[in-house]
N, C-alpha and C positions, 0 to 999 in steps of 0.2 A: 504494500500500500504506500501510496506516494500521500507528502503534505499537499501537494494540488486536491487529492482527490477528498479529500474531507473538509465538506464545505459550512459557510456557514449556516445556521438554524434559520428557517421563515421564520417560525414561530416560537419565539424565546422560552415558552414554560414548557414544550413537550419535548421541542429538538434540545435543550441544554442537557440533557442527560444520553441524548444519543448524540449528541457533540460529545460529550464526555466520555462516552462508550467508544467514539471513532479513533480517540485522540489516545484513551487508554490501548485499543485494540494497535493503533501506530505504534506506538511506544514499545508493547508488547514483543510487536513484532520485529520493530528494530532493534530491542535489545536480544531474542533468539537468535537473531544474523550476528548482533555481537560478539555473544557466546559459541558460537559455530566457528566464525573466525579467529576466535582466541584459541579454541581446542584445534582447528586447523595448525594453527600457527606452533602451539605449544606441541603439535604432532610432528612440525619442520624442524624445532627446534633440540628435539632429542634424536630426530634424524643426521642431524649434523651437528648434534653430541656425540653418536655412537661415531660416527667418519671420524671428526675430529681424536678421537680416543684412538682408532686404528690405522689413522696416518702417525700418529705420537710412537705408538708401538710402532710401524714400521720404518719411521725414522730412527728408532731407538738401536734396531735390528743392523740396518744399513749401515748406521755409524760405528755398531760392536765390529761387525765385520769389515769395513773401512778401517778401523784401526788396527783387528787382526791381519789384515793384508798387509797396510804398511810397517807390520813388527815381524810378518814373514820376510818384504823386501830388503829390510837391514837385515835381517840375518843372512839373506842371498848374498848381499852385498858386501858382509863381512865375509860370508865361506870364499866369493870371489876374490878378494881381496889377498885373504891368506893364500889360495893358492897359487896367483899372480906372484907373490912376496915365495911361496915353497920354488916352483917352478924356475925363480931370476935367482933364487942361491942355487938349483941342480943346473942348469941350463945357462945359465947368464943371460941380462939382456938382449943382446944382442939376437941369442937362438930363438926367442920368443916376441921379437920386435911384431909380428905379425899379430901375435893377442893383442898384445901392445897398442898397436894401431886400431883394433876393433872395441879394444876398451875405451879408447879416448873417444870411438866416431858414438858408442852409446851412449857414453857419459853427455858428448855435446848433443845428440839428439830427445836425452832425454830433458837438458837442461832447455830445449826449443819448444818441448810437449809443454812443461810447466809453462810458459812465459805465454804461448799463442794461446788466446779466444778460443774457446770451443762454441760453437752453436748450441 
């Protein structure tokens, strides 16, 4: 029911109570739409309670494992490391200049990864 549609009374002693009736049955009604909308609402918003709760968890997940990765790649980096250091006391540098060379081209390409914009 719209305010257009409840009009005034002809006649003031019969229509004031079903004026009164239009205006209560308006009210009524627009406060049920009220109530509908807030349960709507209040139904979106534990909706995107629960999401919110299971992006947290899986950002929680993501970053456990992002920092198990990068306490795997120093330890790669360190076993590397030691056997480059084993390998130039058996062999000398010179024998292994070819690691040598492939170590430095990772090391500058990885130091290119970190610095370049990913999409």
């Amino acid at each position: 029911m719209d305010f257009k549609e409840i009009k005034k009374p002809a006649d003031s002693s019969k229509s004031t109570s079903l004026s009164q009736y239009q205006i209560a049955f308006y009210f009524f009604h627009l406060l049920s739409h009220l109530v509908l909308r807030f349960k709507q609402g209040e139904q979106k918003c534990e909706v995107l309670q629960a999401t919110a709760v299971g992006l947290r968890a899986e950002w929680s997940k993501l970053k456990d494992e992002m920092h198990n990765l990068l306490m795997k790649c120093e330890r790669v980096k360190d076993e590397n490391k030691s056997i480059m250091e084993e390998l130039t006391k058996i062999y000398g540098r010179d024998a292994i200049s070819d690691l040598v060379a492939m170590e430095s081209d990772a090391i500058s390409e990885s130091d290119n990864e970190e610095t370049t914009p990913t999409e």
